[in-house]
Structures are given as C-alpha cells and as structure tokens.
N, C-alpha and C positions, 0 to 999 in steps of 0.2 A: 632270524631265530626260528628253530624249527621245532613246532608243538610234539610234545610228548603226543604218540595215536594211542598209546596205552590206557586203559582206563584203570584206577585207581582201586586197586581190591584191598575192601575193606575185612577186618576178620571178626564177624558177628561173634557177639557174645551169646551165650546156649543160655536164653533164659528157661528159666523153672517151671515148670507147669503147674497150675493153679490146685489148690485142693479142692476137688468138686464139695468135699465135705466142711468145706471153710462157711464160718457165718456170712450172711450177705451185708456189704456194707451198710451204713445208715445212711439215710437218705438229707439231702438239706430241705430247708424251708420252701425253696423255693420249687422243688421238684413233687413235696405234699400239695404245693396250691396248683401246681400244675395237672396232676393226678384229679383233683377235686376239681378244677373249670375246665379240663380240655374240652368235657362236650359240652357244654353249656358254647363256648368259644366256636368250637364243630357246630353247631346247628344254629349260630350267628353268623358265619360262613360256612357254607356249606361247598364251595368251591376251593377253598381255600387248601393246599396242599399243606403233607407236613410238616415242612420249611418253615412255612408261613403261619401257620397256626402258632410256632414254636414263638417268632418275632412277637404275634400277636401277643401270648401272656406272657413272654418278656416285656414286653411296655407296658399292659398292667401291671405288672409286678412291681417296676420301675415306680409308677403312679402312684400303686398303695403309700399308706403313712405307717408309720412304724406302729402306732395300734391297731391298725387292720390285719398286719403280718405277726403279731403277736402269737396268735392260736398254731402259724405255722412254725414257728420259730420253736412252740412248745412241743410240738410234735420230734421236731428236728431232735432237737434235747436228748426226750425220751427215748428215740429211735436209736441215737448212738449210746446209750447208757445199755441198751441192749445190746446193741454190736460187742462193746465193751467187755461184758459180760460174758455172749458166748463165745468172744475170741480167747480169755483169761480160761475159761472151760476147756476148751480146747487145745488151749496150751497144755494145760497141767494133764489134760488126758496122753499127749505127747509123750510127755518123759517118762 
C-alpha cells in the first residue's frame, strides 16, 4: 500500500477579532489567591521558575479547606457580577 505524500489541507475557519473595548473577563477563585501569594511563594523560593511557582500554589490551593477559600470564592462572585454587568452595558450600547 502506498501512503498518501500529500499532506492534509485543512480550511481554517477566519475567527473574529477580539474587541479591545470588551469588558475583561472575571477572574476565578483561584487566580485572586494566586495574585495575593505569588510573592509571598517567590521569596520562599526564590529559584524557583514560573512553571514551578505556578505547581507551587496549585498544591496549596489543593491543601486549602473550603473555609479558607471562602474570601476567594467571594471575590470570584463579585468579579463576574461585574463582568456581567459591563458586558450587558455593552451590549445594549451595540444596537
């Protein structure tokens, strides 16, 4: 049997370009406690690349109990009630 040498042209779809002026998403829980210890994490290693820092408070995070993730979950909440909000804004400015 003799392989196809062809390679397989695919036909990209033309996505849309972004609206610089679109609200920024809201963020999760776990990306405000990330925000809040990266340096605290950075200057407990201070070697430690961004890869690794990254690993790092994912396995605290993992750790936490669901009352210590509480404050960040609130944050989360609020964050996309705003998203919410200025995308509903920006809609209605739209039409």
């Amino acid at each position: 049997m003799a392989k196809d040498t062809k390679k397989d042209t695919k036909v990209s779809a033309k996505r849309q370009k972004k609206d610089p002026n679109a609200p920024k998403r809201g963020l999760s829980a776990y990306m405000f406690f990330s925000q809040a210890n990266r340096n605290k994490v950075k200057e407990e290693n201070p070697d430690a690349t961004f890869g690794q820092l990254g690993k790092i408070l994912g396995q605290k995070w993992k750790e936490m109990s669901d009352e210590e993730k509480k404050p960040y979950h609130h944050q989360a909440e609020k964050d996309k009630a705003r998203y919410e909000a200025e995308k509903a804004k920006t809609v209605s400015h739209d039409i």
